[in-house]
PyMOL commands that place a pseudoatom at each C-alpha (Angstrom):
pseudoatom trace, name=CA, resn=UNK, resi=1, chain=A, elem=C, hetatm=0, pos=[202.496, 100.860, 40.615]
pseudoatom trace, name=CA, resn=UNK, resi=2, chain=A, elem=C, hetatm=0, pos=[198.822, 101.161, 40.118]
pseudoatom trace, name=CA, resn=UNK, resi=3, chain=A, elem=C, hetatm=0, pos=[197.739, 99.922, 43.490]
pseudoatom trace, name=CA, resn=UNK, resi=4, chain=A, elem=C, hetatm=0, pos=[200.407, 102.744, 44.930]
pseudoatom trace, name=CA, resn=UNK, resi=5, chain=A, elem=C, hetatm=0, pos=[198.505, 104.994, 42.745]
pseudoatom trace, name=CA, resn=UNK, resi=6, chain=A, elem=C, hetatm=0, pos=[194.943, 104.092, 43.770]
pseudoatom trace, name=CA, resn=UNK, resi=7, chain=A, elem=C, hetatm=0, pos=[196.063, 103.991, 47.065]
pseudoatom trace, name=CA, resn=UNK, resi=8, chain=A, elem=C, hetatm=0, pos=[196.975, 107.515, 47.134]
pseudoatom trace, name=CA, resn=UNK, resi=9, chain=A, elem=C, hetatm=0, pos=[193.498, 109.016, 45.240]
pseudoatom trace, name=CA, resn=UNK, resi=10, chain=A, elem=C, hetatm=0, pos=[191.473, 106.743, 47.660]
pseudoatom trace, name=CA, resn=UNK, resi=11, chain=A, elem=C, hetatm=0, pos=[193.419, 108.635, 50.616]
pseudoatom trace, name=CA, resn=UNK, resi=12, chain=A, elem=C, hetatm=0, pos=[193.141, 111.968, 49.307]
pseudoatom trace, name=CA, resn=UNK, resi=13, chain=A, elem=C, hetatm=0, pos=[189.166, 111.084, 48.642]
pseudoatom trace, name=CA, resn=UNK, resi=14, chain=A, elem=C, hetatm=0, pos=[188.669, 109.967, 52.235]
pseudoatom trace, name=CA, resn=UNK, resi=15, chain=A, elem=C, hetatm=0, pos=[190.960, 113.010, 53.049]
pseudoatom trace, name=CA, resn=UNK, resi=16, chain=A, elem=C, hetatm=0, pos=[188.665, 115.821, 50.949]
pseudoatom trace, name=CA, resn=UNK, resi=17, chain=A, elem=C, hetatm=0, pos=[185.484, 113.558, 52.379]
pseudoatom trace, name=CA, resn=UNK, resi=18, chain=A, elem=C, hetatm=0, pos=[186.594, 114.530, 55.759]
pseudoatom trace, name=CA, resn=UNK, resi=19, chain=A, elem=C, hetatm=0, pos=[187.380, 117.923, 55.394]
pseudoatom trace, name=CA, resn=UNK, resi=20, chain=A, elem=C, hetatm=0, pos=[183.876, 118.976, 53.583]
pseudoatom trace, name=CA, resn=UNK, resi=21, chain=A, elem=C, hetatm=0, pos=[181.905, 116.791, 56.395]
pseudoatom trace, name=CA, resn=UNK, resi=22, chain=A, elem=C, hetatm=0, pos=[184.079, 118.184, 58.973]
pseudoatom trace, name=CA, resn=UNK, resi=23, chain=A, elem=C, hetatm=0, pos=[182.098, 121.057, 61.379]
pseudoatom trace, name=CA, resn=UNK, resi=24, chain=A, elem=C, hetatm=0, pos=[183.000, 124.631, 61.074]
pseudoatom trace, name=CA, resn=UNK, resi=25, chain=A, elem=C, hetatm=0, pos=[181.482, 127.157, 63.785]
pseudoatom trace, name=CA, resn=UNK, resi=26, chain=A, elem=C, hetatm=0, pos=[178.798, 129.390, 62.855]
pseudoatom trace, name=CA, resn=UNK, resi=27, chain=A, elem=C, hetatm=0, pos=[180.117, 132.697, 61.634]
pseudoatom trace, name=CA, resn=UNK, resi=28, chain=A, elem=C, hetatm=0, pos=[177.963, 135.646, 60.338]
pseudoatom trace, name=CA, resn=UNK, resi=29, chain=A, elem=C, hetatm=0, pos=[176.185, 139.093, 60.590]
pseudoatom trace, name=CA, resn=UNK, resi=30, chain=A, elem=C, hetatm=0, pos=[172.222, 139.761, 60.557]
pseudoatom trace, name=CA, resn=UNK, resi=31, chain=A, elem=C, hetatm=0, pos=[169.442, 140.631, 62.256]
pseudoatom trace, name=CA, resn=UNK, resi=32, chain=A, elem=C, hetatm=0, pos=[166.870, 139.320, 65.059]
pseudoatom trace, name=CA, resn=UNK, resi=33, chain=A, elem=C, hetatm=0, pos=[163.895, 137.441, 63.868]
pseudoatom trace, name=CA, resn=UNK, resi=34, chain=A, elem=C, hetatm=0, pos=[162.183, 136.498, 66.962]
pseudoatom trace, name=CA, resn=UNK, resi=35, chain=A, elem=C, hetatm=0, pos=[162.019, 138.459, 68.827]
pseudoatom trace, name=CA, resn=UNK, resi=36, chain=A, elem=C, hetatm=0, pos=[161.695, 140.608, 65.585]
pseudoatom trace, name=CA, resn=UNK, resi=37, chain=A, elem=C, hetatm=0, pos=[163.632, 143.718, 64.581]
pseudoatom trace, name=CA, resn=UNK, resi=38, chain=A, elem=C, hetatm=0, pos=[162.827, 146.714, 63.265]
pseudoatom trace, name=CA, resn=UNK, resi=39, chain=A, elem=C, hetatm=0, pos=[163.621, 146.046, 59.904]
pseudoatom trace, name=CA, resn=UNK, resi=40, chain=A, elem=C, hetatm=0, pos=[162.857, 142.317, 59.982]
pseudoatom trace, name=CA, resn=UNK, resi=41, chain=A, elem=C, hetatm=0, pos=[158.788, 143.481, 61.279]
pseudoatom trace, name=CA, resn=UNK, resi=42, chain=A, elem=C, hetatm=0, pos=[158.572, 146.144, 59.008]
pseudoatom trace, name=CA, resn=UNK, resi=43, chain=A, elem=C, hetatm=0, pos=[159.654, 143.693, 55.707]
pseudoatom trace, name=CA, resn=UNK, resi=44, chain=A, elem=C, hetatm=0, pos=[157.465, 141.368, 57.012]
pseudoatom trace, name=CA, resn=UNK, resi=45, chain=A, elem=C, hetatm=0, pos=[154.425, 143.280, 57.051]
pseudoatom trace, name=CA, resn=UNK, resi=46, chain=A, elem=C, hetatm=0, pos=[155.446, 145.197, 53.852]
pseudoatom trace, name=CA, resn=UNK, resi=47, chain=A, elem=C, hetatm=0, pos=[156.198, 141.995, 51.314]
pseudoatom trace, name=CA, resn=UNK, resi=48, chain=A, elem=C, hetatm=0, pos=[153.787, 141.080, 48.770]
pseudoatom trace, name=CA, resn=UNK, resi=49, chain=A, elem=C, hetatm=0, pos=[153.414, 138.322, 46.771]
pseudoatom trace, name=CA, resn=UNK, resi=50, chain=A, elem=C, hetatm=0, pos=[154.825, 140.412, 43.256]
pseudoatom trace, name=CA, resn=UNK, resi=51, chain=A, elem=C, hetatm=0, pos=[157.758, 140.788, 45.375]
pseudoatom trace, name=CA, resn=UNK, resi=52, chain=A, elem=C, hetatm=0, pos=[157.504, 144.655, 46.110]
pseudoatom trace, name=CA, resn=UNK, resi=53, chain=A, elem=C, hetatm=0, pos=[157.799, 145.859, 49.432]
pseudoatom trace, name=CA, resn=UNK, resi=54, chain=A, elem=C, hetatm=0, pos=[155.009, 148.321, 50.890]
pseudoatom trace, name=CA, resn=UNK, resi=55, chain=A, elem=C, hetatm=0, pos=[154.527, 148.195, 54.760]
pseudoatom trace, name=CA, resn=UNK, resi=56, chain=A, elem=C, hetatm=0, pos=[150.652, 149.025, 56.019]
pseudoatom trace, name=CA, resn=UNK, resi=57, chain=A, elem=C, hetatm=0, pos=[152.293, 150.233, 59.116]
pseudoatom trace, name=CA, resn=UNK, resi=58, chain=A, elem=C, hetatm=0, pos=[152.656, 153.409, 59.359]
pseudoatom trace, name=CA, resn=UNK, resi=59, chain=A, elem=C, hetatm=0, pos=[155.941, 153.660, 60.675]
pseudoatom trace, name=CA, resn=UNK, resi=60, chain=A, elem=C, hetatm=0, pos=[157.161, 150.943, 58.434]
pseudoatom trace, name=CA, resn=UNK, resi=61, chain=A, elem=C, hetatm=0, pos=[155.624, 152.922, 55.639]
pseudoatom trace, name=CA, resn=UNK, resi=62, chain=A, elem=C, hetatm=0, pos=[157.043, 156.404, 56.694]
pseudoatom trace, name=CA, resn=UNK, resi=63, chain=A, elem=C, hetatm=0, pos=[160.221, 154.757, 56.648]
pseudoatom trace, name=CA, resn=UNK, resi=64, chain=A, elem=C, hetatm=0, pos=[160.004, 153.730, 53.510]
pseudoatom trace, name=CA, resn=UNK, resi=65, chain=A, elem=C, hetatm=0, pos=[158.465, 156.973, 52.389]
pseudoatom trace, name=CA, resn=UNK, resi=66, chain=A, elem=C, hetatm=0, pos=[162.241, 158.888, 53.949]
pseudoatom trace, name=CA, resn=UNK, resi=67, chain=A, elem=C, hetatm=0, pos=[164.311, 156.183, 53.117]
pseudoatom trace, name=CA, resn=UNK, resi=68, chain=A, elem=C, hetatm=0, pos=[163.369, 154.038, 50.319]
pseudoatom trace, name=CA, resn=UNK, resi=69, chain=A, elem=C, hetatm=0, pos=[162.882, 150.552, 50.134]
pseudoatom trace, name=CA, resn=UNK, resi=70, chain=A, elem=C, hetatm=0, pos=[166.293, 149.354, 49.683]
pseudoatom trace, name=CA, resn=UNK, resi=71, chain=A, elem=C, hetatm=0, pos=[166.916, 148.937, 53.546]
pseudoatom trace, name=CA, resn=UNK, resi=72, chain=A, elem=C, hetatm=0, pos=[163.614, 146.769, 53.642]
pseudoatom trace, name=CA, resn=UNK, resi=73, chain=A, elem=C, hetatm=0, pos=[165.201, 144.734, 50.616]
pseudoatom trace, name=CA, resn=UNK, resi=74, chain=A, elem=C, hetatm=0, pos=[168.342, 144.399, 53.063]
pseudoatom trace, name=CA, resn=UNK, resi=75, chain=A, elem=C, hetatm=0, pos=[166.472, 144.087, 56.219]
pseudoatom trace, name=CA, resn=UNK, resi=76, chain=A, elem=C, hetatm=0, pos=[169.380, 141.539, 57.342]
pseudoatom trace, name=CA, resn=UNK, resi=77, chain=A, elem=C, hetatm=0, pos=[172.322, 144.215, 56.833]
pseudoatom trace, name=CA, resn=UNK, resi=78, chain=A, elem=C, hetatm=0, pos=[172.085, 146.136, 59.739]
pseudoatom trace, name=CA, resn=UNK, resi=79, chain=A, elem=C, hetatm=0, pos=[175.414, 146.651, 60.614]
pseudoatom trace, name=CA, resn=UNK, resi=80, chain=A, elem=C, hetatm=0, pos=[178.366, 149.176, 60.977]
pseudoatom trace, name=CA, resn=UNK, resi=81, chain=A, elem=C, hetatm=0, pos=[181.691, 146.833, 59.130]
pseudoatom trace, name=CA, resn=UNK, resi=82, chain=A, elem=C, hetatm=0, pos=[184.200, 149.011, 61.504]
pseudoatom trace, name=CA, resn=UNK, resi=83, chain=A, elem=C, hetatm=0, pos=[182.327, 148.672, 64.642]
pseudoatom trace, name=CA, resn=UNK, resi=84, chain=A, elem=C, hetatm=0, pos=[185.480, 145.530, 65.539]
pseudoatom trace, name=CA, resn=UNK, resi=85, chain=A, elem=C, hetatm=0, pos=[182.542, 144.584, 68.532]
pseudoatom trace, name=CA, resn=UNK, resi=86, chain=A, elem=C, hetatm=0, pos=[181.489, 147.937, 69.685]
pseudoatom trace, name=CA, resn=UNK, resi=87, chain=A, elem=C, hetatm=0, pos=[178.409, 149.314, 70.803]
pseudoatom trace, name=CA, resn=UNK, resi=88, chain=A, elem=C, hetatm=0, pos=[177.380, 151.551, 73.291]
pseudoatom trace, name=CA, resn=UNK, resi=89, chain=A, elem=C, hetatm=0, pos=[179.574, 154.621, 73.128]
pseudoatom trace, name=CA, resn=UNK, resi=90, chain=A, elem=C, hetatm=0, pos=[180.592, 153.848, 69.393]
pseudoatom trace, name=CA, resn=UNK, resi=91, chain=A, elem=C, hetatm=0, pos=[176.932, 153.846, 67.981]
pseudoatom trace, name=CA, resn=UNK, resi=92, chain=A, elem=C, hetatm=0, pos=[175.456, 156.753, 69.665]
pseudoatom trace, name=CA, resn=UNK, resi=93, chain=A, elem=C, hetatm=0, pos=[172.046, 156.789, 71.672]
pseudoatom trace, name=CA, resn=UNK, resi=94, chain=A, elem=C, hetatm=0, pos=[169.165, 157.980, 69.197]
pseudoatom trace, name=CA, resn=UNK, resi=95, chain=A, elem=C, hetatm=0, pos=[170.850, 155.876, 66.392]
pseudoatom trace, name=CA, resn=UNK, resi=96, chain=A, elem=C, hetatm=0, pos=[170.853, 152.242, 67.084]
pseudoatom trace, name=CA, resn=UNK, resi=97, chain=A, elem=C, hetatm=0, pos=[168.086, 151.164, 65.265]
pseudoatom trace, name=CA, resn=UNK, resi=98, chain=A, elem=C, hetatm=0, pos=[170.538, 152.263, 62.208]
pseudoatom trace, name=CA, resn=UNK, resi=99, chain=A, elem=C, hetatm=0, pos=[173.986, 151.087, 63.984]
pseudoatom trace, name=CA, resn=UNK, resi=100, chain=A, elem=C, hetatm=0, pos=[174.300, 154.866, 63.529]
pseudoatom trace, name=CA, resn=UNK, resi=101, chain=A, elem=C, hetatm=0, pos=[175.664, 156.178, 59.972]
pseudoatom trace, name=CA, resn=UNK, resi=102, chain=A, elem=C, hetatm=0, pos=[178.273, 154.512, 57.828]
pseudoatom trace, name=CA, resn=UNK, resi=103, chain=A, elem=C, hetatm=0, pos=[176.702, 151.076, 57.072]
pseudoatom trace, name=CA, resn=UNK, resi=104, chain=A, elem=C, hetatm=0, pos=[176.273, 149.531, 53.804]
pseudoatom trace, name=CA, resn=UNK, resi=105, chain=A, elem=C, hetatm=0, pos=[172.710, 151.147, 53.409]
pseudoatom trace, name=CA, resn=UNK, resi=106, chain=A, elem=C, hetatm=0, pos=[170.759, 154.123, 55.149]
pseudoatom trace, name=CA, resn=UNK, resi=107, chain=A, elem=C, hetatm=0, pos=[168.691, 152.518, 57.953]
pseudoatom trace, name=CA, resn=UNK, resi=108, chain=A, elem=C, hetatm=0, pos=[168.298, 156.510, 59.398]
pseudoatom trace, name=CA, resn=UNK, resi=109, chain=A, elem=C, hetatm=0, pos=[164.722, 156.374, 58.638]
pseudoatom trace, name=CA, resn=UNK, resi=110, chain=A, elem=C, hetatm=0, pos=[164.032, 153.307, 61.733]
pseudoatom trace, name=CA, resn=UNK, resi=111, chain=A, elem=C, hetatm=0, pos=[165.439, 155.375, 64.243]
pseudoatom trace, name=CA, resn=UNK, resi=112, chain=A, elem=C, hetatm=0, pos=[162.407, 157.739, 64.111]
pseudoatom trace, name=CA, resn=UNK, resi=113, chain=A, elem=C, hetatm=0, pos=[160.730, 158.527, 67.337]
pseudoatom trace, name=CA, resn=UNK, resi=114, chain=A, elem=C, hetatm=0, pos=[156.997, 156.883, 67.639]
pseudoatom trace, name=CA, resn=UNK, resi=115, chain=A, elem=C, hetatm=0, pos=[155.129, 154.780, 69.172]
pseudoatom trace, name=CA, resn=UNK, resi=116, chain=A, elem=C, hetatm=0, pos=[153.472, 152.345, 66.443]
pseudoatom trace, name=CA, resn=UNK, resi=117, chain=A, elem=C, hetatm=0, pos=[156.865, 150.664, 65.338]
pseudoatom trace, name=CA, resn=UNK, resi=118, chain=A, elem=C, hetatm=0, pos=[155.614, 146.602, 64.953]
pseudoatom trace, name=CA, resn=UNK, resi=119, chain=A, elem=C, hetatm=0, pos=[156.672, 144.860, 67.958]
pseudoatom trace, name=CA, resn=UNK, resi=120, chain=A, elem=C, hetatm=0, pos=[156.645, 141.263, 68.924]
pseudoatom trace, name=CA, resn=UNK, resi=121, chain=A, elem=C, hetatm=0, pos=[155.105, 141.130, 72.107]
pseudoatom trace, name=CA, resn=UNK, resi=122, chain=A, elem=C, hetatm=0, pos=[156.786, 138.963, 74.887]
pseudoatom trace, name=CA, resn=UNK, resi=123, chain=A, elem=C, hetatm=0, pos=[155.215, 137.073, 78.156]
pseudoatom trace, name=CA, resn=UNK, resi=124, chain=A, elem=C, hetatm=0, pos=[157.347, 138.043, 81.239]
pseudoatom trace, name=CA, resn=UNK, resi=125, chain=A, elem=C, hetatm=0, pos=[158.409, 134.892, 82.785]
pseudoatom trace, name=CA, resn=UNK, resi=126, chain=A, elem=C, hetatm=0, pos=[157.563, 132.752, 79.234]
pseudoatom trace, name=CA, resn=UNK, resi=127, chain=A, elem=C, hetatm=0, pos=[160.848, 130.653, 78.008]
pseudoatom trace, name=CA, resn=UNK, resi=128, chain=A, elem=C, hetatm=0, pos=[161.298, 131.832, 74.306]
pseudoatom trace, name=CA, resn=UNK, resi=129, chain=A, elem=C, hetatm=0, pos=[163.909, 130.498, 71.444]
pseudoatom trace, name=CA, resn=UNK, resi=130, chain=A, elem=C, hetatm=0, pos=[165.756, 133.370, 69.960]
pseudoatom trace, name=CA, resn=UNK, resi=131, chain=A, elem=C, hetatm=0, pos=[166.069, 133.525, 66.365]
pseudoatom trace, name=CA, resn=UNK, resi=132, chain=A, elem=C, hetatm=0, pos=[168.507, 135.306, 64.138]
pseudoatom trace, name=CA, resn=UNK, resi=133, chain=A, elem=C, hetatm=0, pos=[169.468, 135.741, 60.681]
pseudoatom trace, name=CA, resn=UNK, resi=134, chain=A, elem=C, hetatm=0, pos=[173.122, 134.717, 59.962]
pseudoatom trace, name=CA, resn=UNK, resi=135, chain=A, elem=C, hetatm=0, pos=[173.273, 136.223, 56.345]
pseudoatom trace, name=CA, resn=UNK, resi=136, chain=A, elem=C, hetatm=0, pos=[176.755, 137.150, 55.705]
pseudoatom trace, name=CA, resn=UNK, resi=137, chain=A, elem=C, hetatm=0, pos=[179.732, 134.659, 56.854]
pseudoatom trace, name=CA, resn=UNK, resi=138, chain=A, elem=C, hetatm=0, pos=[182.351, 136.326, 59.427]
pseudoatom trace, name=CA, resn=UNK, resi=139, chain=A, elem=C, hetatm=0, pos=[183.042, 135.901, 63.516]
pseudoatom trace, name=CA, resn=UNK, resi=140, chain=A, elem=C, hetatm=0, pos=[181.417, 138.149, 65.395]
pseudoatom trace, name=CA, resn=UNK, resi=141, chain=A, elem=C, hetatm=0, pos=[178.955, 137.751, 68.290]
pseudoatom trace, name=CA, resn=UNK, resi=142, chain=A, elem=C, hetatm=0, pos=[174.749, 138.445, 69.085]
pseudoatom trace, name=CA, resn=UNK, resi=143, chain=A, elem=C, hetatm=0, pos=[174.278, 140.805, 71.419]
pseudoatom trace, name=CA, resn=UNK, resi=144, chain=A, elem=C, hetatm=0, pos=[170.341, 140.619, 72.950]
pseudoatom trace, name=CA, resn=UNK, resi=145, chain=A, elem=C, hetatm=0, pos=[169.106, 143.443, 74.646]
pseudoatom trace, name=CA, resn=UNK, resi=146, chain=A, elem=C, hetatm=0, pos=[165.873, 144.306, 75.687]
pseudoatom trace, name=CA, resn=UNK, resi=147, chain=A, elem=C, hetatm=0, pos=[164.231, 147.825, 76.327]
pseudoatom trace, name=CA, resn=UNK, resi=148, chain=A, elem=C, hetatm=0, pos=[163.354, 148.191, 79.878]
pseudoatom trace, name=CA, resn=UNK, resi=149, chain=A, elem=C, hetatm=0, pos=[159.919, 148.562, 81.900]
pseudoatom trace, name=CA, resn=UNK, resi=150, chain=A, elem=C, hetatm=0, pos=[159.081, 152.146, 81.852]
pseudoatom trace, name=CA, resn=UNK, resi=151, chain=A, elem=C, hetatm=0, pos=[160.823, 152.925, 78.261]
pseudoatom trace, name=CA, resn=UNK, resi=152, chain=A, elem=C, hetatm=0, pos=[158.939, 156.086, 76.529]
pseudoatom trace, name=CA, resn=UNK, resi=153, chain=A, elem=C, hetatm=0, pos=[158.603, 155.117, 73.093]
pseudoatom trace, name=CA, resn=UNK, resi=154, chain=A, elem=C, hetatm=0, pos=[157.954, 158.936, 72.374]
pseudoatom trace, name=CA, resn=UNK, resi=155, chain=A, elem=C, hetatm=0, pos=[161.881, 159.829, 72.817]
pseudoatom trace, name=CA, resn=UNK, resi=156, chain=A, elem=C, hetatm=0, pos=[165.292, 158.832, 71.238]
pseudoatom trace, name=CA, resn=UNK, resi=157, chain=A, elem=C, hetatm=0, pos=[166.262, 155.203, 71.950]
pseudoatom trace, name=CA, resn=UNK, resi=158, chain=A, elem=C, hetatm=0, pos=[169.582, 155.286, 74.609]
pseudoatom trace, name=CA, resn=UNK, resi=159, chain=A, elem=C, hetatm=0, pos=[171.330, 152.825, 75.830]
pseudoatom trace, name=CA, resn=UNK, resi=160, chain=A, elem=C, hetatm=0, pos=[170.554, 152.962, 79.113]
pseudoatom trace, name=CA, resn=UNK, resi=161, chain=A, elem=C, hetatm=0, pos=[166.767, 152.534, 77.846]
pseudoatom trace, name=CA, resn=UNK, resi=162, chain=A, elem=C, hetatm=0, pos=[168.378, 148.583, 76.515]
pseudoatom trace, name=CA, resn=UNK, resi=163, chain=A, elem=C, hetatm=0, pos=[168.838, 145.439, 79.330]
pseudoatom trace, name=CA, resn=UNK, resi=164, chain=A, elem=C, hetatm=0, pos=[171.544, 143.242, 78.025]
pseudoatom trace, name=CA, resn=UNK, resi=165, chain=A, elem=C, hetatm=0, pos=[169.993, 139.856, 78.448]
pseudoatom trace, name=CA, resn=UNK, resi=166, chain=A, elem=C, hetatm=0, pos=[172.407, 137.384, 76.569]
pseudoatom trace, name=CA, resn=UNK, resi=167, chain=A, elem=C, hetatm=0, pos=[174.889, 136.348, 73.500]
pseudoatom trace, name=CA, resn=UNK, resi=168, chain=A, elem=C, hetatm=0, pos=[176.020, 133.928, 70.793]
pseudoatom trace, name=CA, resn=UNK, resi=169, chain=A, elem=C, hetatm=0, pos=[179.373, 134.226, 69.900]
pseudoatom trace, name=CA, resn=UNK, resi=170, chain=A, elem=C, hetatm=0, pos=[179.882, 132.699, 66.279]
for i in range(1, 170): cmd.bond("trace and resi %d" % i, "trace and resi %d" % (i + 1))
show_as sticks, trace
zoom trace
């Protein structure tokens, strides 16, 4: 009877074992690191070592001046819950930077129009790794898009000012 009995934890231990060392797919929401986002750059430049945030850039910092600094705080939680995969047409042009209203926090403030937004600055032809920021579990997939030659920072982002360029699907 005890053998039977050890027999059956030492299965259900190898069994658990399994399961917990077993690969599940990646699954989550966030932002772009690299190239960086809008809200990614402007925490970046705005953290300090006490743990406040306060951009030097001056669009970082007049975002933070309309907005607060809560979205900096959540730079990862750009995201609209009921988009179920939608984009273009759903988020509309002149509000993407935000994924347009209704999200967890007010991003409004990083879809103002200028021209000294940070930026990460890309070699054309160059081979880069995209990075991203999986922060909260759930499918969904990475959509990378890229503003086109010839985009005028000085006006509304569209979506026809974006080139689709790749995806992960988690």
């Amino acid at each position: 009877m005890r053998s039977i009995k050890s027999a059956v934890i030492a299965a259900v231990l190898v069994l658990v074992t399994a399961l917990l060392m077993a690969p599940t797919p990646a699954q989550a929401h966030g932002v772009t690191m690299f190239p960086g986002s809008r809200t990614f750059l402007c925490w970046q430049d705005g953290l300090r070592d006490n743990g406040q945030i306060q951009p030097y850039n001056p669009a970082c910092a007049a975002a933070v001046q309309q907005g607060g600094a809560t979205p900096l705080y959540n730079w990862f939680a750009v995201l609209r819950s009921d988009a179920a995969g939608r984009t273009s047409g759903f988020i509309p042009d002149g509000q993407i930077c935000s994924a347009g209203t209704g999200g967890p926090y007010d991003f409004t403030a990083y879809n103002a129009v200028r021209s000294d937004w940070p930026v990460t600055h890309l070699t054309s032809g160059a081979t880069i790794q995209m990075r991203h920021s999986n922060w909260a579990e759930h499918p969904g997939t990475f959509r990378y898009s890229i503003t086109k030659n010839g985009w005028n920072p000085d006006a509304p982002l569209k979506w026809s000012d974006l080139e689709p360029f790749g995806s992960v699907t988690d």
